[in-house]
C-alpha positions in Angstrom: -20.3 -38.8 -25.9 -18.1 -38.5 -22.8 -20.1 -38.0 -19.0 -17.6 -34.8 -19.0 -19.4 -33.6 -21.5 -23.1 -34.0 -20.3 -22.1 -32.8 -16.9 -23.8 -29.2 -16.3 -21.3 -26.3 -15.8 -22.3 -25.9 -12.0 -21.5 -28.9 -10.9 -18.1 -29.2 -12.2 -17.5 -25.6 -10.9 -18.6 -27.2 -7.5 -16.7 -30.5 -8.0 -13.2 -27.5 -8.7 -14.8 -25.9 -5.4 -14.7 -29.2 -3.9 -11.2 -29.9 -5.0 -10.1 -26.3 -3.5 -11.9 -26.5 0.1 -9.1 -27.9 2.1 -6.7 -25.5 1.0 -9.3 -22.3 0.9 -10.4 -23.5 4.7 -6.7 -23.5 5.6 -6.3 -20.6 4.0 -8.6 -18.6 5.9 -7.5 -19.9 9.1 -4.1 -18.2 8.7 -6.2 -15.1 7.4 -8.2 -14.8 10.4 -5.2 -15.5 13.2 -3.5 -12.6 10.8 -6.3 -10.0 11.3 -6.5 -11.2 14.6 -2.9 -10.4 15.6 -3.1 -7.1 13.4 -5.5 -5.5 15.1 -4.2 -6.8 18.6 -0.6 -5.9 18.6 -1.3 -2.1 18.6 -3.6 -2.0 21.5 -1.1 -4.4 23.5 1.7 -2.5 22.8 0.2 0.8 24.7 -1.9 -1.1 27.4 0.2 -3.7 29.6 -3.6 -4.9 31.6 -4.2 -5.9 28.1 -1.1 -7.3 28.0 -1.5 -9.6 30.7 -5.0 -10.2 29.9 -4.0 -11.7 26.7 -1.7 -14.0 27.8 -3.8 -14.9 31.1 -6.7 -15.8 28.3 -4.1 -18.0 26.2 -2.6 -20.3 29.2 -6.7 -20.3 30.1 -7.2 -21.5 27.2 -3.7 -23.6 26.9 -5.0 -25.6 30.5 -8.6 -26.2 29.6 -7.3 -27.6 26.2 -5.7 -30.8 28.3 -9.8 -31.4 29.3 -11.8 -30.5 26.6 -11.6 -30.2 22.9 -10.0 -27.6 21.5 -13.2 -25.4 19.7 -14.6 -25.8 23.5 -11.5 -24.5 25.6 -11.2 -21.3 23.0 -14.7 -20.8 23.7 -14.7 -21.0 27.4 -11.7 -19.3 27.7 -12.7 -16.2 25.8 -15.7 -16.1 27.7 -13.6 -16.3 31.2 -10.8 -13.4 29.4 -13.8 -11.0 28.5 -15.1 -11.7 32.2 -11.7 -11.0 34.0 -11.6 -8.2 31.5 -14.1 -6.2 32.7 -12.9 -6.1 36.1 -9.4 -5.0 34.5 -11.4 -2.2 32.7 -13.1 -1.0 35.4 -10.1 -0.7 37.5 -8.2 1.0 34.4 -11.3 3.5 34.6 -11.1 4.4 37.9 -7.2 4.6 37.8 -8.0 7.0 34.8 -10.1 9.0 36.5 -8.5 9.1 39.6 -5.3 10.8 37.9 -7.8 13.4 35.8 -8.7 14.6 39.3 -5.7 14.9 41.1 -4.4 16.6 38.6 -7.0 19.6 38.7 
């Protein structure tokens, strides 16, 4: 009898699985920068602070990258865009609110 035969189902599902991971990984890195971009475009689009924000975050991100390795610097520099975020938030509040009353 051949070892193909004798082998249990799971484990040549998991040897396909095996066979498939690169591409499936691959696969659902372009997924992810795809939902990414779709749900960031619209909200760019009306809001130029986020605008900015976005691409301060990405030449952050494009600078640490020369010193550290890459999972690091996307890291760090998501931490330092939500940080600098804030702050743009805040303003963008107070701008907000500032034109509600002036206008009353």
């Amino acid at each position: 009898m051949s070892r193909l035969r004798e082998t249990p189902l799971s484990h040549k599902l998991l040897g396909a699985f095996a066979f498939l991971s690169g591409i499936i990984v691959n696969s659902f890195g372009i997924a992810f920068y795809a939902a990414f971009l779709a749900m960031l475009i619209p909200s760019v689009s009306k809001n130029g602070r986020l605008l900015l924000l976005v691409c301060l975050t990405a030449i952050i991100n494009t600078l640490l990258q020369l010193f550290l390795p890459a999972s690091w610097a996307i890291i760090i520099s998501m931490v330092l865009g939500a940080v600098i975020g804030t702050g743009l938030i805040e303003d963008l509040k107070e701008d907000t609110k500032g034109a509600r009353d002036g206008q009353r």
